[in-house]
C-alpha positions in Angstrom: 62.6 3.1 -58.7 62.6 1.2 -62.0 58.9 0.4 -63.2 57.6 -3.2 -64.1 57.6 -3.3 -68.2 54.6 -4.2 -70.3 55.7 -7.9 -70.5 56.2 -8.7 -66.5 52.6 -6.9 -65.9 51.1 -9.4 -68.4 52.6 -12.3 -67.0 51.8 -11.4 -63.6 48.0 -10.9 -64.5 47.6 -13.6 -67.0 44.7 -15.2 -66.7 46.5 -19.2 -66.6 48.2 -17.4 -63.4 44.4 -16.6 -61.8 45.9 -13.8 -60.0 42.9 -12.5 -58.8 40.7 -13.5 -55.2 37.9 -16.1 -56.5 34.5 -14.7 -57.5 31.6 -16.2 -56.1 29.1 -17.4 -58.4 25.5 -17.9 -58.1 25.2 -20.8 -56.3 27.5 -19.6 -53.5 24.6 -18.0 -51.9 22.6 -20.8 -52.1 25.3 -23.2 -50.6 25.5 -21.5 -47.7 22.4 -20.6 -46.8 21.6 -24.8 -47.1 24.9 -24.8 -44.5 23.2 -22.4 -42.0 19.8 -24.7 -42.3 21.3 -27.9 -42.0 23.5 -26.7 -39.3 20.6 -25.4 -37.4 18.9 -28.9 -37.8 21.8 -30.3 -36.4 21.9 -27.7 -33.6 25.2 -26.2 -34.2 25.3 -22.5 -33.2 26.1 -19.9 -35.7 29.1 -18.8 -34.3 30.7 -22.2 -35.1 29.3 -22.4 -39.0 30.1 -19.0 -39.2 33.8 -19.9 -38.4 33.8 -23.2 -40.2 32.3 -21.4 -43.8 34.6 -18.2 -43.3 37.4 -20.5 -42.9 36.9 -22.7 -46.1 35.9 -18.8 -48.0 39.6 -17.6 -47.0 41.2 -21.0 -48.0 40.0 -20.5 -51.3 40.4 -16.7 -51.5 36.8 -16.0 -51.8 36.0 -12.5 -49.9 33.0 -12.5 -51.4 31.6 -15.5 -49.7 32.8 -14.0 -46.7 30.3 -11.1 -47.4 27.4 -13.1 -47.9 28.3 -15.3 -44.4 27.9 -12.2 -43.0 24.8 -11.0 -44.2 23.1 -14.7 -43.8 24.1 -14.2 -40.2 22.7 -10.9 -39.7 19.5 -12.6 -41.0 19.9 -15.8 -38.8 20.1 -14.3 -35.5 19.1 -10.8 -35.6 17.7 -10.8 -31.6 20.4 -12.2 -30.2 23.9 -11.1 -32.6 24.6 -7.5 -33.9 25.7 -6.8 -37.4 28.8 -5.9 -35.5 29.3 -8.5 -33.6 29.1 -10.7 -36.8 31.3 -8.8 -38.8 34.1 -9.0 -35.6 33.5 -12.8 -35.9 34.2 -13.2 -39.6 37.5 -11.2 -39.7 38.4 -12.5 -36.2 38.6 -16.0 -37.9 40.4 -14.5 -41.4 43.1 -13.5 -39.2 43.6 -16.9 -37.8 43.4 -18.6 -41.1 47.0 -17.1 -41.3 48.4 -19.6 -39.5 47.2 -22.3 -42.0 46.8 -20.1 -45.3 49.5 -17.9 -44.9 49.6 -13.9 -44.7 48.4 -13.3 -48.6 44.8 -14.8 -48.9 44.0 -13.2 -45.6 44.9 -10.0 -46.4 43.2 -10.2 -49.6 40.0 -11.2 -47.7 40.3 -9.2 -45.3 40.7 -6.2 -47.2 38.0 -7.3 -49.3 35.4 -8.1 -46.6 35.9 -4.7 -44.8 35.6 -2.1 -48.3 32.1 -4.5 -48.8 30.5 -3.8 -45.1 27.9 -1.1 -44.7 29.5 2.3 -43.3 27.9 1.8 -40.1 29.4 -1.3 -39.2 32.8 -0.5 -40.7 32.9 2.4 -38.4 32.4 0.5 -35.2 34.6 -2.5 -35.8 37.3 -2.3 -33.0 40.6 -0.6 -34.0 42.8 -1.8 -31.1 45.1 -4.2 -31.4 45.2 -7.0 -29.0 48.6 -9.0 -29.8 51.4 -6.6 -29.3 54.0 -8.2 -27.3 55.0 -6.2 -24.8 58.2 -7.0 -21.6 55.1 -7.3 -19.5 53.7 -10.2 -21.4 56.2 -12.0 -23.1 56.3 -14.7 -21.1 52.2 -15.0 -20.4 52.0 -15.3 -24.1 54.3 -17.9 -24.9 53.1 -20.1 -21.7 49.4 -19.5 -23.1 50.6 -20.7 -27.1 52.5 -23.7 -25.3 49.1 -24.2 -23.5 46.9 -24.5 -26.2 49.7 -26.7 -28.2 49.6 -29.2 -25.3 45.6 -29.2 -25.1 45.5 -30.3 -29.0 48.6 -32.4 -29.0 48.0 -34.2 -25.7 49.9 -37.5 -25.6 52.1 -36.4 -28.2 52.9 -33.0 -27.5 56.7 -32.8 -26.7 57.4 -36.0 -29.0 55.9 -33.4 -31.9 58.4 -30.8 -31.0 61.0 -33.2 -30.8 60.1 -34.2 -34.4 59.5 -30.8 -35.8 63.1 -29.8 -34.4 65.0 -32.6 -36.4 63.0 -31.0 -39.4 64.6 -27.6 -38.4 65.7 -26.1 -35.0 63.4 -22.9 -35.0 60.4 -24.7 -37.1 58.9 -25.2 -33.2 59.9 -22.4 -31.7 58.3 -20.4 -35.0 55.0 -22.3 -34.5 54.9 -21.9 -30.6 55.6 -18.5 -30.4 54.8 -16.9 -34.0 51.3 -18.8 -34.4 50.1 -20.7 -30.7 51.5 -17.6 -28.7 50.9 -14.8 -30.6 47.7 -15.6 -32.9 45.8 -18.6 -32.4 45.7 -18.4 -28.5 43.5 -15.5 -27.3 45.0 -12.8 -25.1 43.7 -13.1 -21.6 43.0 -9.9 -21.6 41.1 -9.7 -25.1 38.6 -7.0 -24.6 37.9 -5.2 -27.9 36.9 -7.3 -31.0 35.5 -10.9 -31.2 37.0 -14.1 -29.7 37.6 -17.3 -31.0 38.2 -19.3 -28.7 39.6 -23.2 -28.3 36.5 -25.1 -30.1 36.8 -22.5 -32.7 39.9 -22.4 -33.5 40.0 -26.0 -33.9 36.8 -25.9 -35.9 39.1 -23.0 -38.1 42.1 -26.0 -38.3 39.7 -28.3 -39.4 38.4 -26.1 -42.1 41.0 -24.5 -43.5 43.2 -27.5 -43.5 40.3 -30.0 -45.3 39.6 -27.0 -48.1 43.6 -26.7 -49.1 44.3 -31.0 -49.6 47.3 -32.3 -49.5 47.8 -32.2 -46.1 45.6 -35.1 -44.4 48.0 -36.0 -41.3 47.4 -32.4 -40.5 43.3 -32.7 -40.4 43.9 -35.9 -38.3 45.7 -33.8 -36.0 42.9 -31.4 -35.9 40.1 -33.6 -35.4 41.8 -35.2 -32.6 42.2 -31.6 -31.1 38.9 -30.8 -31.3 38.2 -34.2 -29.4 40.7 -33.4 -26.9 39.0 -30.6 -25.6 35.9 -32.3 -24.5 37.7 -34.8 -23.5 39.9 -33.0 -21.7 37.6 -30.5 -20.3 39.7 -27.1 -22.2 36.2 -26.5 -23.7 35.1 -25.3 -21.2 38.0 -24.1 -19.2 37.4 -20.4 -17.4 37.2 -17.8 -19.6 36.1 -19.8 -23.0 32.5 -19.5 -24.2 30.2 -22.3 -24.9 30.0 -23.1 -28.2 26.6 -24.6 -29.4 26.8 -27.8 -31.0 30.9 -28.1 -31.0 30.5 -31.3 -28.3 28.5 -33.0 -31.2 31.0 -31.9 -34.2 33.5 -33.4 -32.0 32.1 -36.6 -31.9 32.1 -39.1 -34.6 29.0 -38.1 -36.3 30.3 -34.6 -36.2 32.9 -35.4 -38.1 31.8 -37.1 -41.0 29.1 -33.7 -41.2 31.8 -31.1 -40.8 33.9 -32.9 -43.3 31.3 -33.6 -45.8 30.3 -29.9 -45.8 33.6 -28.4 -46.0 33.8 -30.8 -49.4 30.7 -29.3 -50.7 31.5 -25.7 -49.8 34.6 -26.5 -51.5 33.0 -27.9 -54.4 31.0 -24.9 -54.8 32.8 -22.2 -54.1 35.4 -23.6 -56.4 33.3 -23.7 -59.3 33.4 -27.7 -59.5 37.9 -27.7 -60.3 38.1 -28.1 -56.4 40.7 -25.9 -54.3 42.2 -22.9 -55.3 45.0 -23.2 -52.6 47.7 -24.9 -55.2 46.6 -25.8 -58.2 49.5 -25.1 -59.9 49.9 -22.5 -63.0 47.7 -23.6 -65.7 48.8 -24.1 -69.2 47.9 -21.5 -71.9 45.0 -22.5 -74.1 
């Protein structure tokens, strides 16, 4: 195999090209541990800042703000959450960013945030997989995707797929069956690893989608999703875990918090110049 020359290595790691993951700087820390406070004031649980700060840290390619989430949780809840536990709920969310970030920003995370946990906890993360499709649950799979695509598209649900189908023939069955089936939809039988279920995967829409920009009607979407499942009673359908303080994030005043927080997590993590989702290649100086 041919190698890459001297000249295609520098372009690829020029520093207008910002190939690297972003670094957290000083005030990352600080910005989230202010999250975690307010967010207790407000009586929303860790599990859903936890998902909603993890979130905005993959959107801008930030594993090490995914490190210290973990660590402030270990110190947030230590009788009632493991390191463990934490550490399942942080990558558990990175790998459903994917269907709003794309593969490359979580793997870099994700790689990231496991070589930076202590041996201990690395050790006893789970190592089963839990999506395989198999003959046997092909079909359980894609009825559970289409499930959760009618909870947060209600009233427009098949009118979207009618839409998205003009756009391209397989851009809804991709969606369905490539991100509601086999990724953002939990297994039924999920038994190793952490869950994140309905109001968090929302609460992972909302986030990911408000750190990139650009893509507003999508966030609408998503906040009316995470409405729809109070409203509709999926929130607390068998088999999904209450999630403190999501009813109140789904409500109006919820809304303007979560979205105001996301901003400043953004702001922060991003070093003041916003996201690092697009920017576009900068010019040389």
């Amino acid at each position: 195999m041919s190698k890459l020359s001297t000249t295609v290595k520098a372009l690829i790691n020029a520093g207008h090209a910002r190939p690297g993951y972003t670094r957290a700087s000083a005030q990352v820390q600080p910005a989230l541990a202010e999250f975690a406070r307010d967010a207790k004031e407000k009586k929303v649980g860790l599990p859903a800042w936890v998902t909603m700060s993890t979130a905005v840290s993959a959107t801008l390619n930030c594993p090490e703000a995914m490190t210290s989430i973990f660590q402030l949780a270990n110190l947030t809840a230590p009788s009632t959450r493991n390191p463990v536990q934490n550490a399942e709920l942080v990558r558990e969310v990175g790998l459903k960013c994917i269907s709003f970030n794309g593969i490359p920003r979580s793997i870099n995370c994700l790689n990231a945030f496991y070589s930076s946990l202590p041996p201990d906890v690395a050790s006893s993360l789970s190592t089963q997989p839990t999506r395989e499709y198999t003959l046997q649950n092909l079909e359980a799979r894609k009825k559970t995707g289409l499930a959760l695509w009618d909870s947060v598209y209600l009233g427009f649900e098949r009118k979207l797929l009618d839409k998205l189908a003009q756009s391209h023939p397989d851009l809804p069955v991709h969606i369905l069956n490539g991100h509601y089936g086999s990724l953002l939809s939990d297994p039924e039988d999920k038994k190793t690893g952490a869950k994140v279920g309905r109001v968090l995967t929302s609460l992972v829409a909302i986030a990911c989608l408000r750190a990139q920009t650009g893509v507003g009607p999508q966030v609408v979407s998503h906040i009316f999703g995470l409405r729809k499942a109070y409203e509709n009673g999926d929130a607390r359908a068998a088999g999904e875990e209450e999630v403190e303080g999501g009813e109140w994030l789904a409500g109006e005043e919820g809304n303007v918090w979560m979205l105001e927080r996301v901003d400043e997590l953004v702001r922060i993590i991003g070093g003041g110049e916003g996201t690092s989702f697009a920017p576009g290649v900068r010019a040389k100086l």
